[in-house]
C-alpha positions as a printed Julia matrix, in Angstrom:
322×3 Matrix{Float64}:
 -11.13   6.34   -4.56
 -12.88   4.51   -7.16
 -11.95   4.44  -10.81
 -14.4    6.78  -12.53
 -15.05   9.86  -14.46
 -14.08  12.3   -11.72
 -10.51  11.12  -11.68
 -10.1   12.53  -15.01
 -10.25  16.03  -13.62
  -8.3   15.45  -10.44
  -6.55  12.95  -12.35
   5.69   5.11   -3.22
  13.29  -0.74    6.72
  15.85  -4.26    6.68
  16.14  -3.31   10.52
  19.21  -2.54   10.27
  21.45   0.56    8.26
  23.66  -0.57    5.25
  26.99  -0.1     5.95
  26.85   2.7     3.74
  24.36   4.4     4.99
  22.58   5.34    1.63
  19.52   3.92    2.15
  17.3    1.61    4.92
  14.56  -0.76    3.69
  12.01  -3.04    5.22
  12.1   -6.94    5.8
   9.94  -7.13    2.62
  12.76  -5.53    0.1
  14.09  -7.91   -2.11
  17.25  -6.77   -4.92
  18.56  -9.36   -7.42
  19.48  -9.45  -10.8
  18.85  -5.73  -11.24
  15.23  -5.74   -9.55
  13.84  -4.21   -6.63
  10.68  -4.09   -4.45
  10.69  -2.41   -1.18
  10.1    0.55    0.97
  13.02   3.4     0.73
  13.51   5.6     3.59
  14.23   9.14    1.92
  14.56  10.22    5.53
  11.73  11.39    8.37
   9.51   8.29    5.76
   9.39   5.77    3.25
   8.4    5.21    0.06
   7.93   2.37   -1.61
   9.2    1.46   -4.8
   9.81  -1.48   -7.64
  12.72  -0.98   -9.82
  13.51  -3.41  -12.89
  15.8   -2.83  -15.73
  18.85  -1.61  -16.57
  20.03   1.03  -18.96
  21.68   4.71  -19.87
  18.1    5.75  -19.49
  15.95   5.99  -16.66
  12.32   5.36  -17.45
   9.92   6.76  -14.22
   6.46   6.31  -13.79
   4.53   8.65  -11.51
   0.62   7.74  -11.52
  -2.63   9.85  -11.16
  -4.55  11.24   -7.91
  -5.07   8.76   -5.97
  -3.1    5.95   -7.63
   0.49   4.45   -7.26
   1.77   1.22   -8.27
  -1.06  -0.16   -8.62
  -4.53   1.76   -9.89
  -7.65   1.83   -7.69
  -5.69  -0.54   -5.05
  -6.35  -3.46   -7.63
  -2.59  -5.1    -7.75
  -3.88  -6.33  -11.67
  -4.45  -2.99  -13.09
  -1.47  -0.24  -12.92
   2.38   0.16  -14.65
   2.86  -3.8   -14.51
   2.85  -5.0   -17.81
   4.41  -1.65  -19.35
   7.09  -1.48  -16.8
   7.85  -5.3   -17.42
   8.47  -4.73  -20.99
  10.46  -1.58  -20.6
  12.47  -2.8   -18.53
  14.02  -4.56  -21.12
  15.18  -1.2   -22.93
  15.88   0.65  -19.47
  16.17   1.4   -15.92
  12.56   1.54  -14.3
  11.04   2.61  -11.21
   7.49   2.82   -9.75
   6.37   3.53   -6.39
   3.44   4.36   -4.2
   3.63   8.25   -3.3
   3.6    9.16    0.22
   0.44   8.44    1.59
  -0.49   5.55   -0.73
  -0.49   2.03   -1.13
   2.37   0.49    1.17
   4.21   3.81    1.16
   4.63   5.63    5.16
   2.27   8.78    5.38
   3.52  12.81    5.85
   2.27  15.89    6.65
  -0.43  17.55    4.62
   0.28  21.98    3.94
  -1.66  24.27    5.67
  -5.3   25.03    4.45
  -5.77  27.97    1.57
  -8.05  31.1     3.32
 -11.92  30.92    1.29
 -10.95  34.05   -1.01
  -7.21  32.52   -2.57
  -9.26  28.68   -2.84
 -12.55  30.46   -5.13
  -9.63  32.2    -7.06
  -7.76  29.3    -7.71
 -10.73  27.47   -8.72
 -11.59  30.08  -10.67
  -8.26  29.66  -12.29
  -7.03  33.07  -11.36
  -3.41  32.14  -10.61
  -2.15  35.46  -11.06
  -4.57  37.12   -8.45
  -3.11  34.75   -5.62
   0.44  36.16   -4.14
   2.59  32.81   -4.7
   5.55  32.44   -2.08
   8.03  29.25   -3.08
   9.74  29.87   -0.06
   7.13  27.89    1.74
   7.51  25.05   -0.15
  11.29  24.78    0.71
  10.67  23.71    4.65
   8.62  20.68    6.0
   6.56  18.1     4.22
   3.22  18.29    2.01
   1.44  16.93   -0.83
   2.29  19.86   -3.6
   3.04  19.09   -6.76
   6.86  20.5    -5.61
   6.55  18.25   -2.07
   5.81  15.17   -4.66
   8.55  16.11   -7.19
  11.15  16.31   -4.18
   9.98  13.1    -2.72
  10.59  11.05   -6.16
  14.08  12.74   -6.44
  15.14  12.05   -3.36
  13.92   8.07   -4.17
  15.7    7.83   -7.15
  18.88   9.16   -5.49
  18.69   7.23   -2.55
  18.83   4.38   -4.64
  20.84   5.06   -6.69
  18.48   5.77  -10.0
  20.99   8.33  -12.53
  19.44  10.49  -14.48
  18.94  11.37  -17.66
  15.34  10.66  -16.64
  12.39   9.68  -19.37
   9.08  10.58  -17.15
   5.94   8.72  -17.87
   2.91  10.81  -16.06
  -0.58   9.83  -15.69
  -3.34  12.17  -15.83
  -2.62  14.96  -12.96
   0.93  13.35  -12.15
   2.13  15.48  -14.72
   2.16  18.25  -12.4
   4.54  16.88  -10.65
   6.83  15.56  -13.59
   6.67  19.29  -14.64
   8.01  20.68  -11.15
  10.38  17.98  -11.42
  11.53  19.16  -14.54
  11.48  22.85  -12.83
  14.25  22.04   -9.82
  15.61  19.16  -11.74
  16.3   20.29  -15.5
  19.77  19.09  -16.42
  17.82  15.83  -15.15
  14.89  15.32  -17.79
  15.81  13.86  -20.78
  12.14  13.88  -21.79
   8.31  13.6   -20.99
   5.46  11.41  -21.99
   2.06  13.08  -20.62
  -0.59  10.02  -20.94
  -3.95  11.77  -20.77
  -3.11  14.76  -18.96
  -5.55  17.63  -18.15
  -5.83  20.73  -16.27
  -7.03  20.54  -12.83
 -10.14  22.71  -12.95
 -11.34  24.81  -16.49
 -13.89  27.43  -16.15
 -15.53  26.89  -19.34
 -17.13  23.69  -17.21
 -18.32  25.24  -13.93
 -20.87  22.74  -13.96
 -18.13  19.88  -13.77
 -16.83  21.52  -10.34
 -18.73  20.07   -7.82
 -18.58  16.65   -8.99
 -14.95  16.59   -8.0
 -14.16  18.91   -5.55
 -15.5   16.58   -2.7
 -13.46  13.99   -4.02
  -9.84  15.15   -2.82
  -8.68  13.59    0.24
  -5.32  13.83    2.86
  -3.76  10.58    1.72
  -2.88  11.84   -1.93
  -3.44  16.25   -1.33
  -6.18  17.85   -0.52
  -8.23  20.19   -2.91
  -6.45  23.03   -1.14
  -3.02  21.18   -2.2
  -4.55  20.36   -5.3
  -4.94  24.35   -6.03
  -1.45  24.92   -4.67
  -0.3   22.55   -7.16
  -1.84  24.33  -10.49
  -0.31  27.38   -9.2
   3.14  26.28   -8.81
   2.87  24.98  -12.49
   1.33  28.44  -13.83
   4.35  30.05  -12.45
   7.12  27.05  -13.79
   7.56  29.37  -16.71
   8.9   27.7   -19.52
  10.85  24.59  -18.06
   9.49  22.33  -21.09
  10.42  24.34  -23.81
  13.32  21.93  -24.82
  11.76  19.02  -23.45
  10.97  16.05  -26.1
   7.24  15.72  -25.23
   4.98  13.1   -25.93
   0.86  13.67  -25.07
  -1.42  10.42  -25.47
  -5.11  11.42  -25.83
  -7.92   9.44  -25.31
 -10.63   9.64  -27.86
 -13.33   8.05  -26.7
 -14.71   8.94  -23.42
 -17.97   9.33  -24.2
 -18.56  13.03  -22.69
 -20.16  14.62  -25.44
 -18.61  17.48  -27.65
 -18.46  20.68  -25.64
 -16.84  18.82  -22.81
 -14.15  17.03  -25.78
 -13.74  20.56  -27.47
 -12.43  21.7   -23.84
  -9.93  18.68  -23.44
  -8.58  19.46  -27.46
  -8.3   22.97  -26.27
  -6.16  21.86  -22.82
  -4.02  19.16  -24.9
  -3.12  22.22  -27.35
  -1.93  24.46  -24.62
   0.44  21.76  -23.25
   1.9   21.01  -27.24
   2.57  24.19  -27.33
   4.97  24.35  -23.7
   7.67  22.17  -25.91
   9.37  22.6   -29.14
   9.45  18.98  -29.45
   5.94  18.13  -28.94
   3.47  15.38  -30.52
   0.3   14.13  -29.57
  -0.63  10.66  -30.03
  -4.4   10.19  -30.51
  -5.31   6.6   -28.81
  -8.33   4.79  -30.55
 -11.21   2.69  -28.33
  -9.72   4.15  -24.67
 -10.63   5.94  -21.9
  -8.94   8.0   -19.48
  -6.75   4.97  -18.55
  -5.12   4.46  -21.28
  -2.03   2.26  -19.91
  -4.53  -0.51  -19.0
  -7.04  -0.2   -21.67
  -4.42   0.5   -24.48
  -0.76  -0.38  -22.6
   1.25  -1.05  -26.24
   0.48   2.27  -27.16
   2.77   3.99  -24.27
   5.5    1.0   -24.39
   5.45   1.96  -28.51
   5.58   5.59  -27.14
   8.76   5.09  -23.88
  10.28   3.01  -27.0
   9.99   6.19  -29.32
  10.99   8.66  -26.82
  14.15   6.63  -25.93
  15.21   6.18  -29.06
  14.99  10.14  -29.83
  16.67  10.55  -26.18
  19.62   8.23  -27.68
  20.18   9.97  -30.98
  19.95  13.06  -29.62
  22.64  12.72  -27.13
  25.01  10.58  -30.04
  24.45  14.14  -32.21
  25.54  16.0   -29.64
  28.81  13.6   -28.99
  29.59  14.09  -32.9
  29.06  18.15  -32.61
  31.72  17.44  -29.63
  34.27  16.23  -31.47
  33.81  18.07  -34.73
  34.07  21.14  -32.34
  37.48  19.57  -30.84
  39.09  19.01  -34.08
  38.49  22.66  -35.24
């Protein structure tokens, strides 16, 4: 899928085991000196990942539709250079989600019926009976099949938590989900250029990008699924530090930037700990047009992950001493 406007709307096996039987990887993994690149089997597939860094703090990266480690396929645009430099503060991982880049392919969910996919597009979330259960069994490309996937990566190799995640455009539903079965987990978010999948106030915006889903990264039907499991997260990000970096200058005319201010509002408003970080002379890629801004924001975030958890060490033992 090429880089372009749309994306802003729809905005990873050694042949033999370990002895430990944690993890298999390919004949292309390599691990030294704290660094690895290969394909982790997290257990009917792989995913492939590159880790870097070490630190109390685990910084993850989780990319937009249709991206992974690198963006558009194009090995010199994507997390590189951020991840490089962060990974002098921290632990970091990014990876190709299933169905992309070097990552093995899964399953896609069942098709929505015509009535529940208008309604969802429609953003009627609350006219659409939502089951959870059937996210629990098999494989798909949900925001909840995605936030599962990246868990059981980190785990399998051995990634601890707390977890600072870095989401892309749409990847921030699934940051959010993983904040929903993972909360104890999340130590904090940073949403860079996140927006809604679909807003009625632009009906005319809807057929530009509904053709441009496809099986390898969810399908629009997945893509619907995926805005409904958020709507009914509740409020997993209340006491979540949360970053938001905004593009300003896309170029798409008022009505349509009155719309995104609108969107970035509702998302300040899940956390108690929110900010948003206007970012000057950048489009919806920030991390490649403007890439010091989010390692100046993961730096930020850390830090406020740090002394938060040093306060709560000193409440500790003021409370012992009582």
């Amino acid at each position: 899928m090429k880089r372009n406007v749309s994306k802003k709307f729809i905005s990873t096996l050694v042949a033999a085991t370990l002895m430990l039987g944690s993890f298999s990887m390919n004949a292309y993994a390599k691990e030294q000196n704290n660094q690895f690149e290969g394909k982790v089997s997290i257990g009917d597939f792989g995913l492939y990942t590159k880790i870097a860094g070490k630190g109390k703090i685990s910084v993850v990266f989780d990319s937009g539709y249709g991206d992974g480690i690198n963006t558009d396929s194009d090995p010199k645009k994507g997390w590189g250079e951020i991840q490089q430099k962060i990974s002098e503060y921290a632990r970091t991982v990014t990876y190709d989600r299933a169905g992309l880049g070097k990552s093995d392919d899964t399953a896609n969910r069942e098709p929505l019926n015509d009535i529940d996919r208008q309604l969802l597009m429609n953003n009627k979330f609350s006219s659409v009976s939502y089951d959870s259960s059937i996210f629990k069994k098999g494989n798909g490309k949900t925001a909840i099949d995605k936030a599962r996937n990246l868990h059981a990566l980190l785990k399998a190799k051995g990634v601890k938590a707390p977890y600072l995640l870095v989401a892309h455009s749409i990847g921030s539903f699934d940051v959010v989900e993983f904040t929903k079965l993972y909360p104890k987990e999340v130590a904090g978010i940073i949403m860079v250029d996140m927006m809604n999948f679909i807003n009625s106030d632009m009906p005319e915006m809807k057929e530009v990008f509904v053709g441009q889903f496809t099986k390898a990264d969810g399908t629009l039907d997945e893509q619907l699924q995926s805005a409904q499991q958020v709507y009914q997260a509740g409020d997993v990000l209340r006491n979540v530090p949360l970053t938001y970096l905004s593009a300003v200058d896309e170029g798409m005319g008022p009505i349509y930037q009155a719309v995104v201010n609108a969107e970035q509002e509702d998302w300040l408003r899940c956390s108690n700990y929110s900010k948003r970080i206007p970012v000057p002379n950048s489009g919806h890629y920030i991390y490649i047009d403007q890439p010091q801004y989010v390692v100046n924001a993961i730096k930020d975030m850390i830090n406020t992950i740090e002394n938060k958890n040093s306060q709560h060490k000193d409440n500790n033992y003021l409370a012992m001493q009582k």
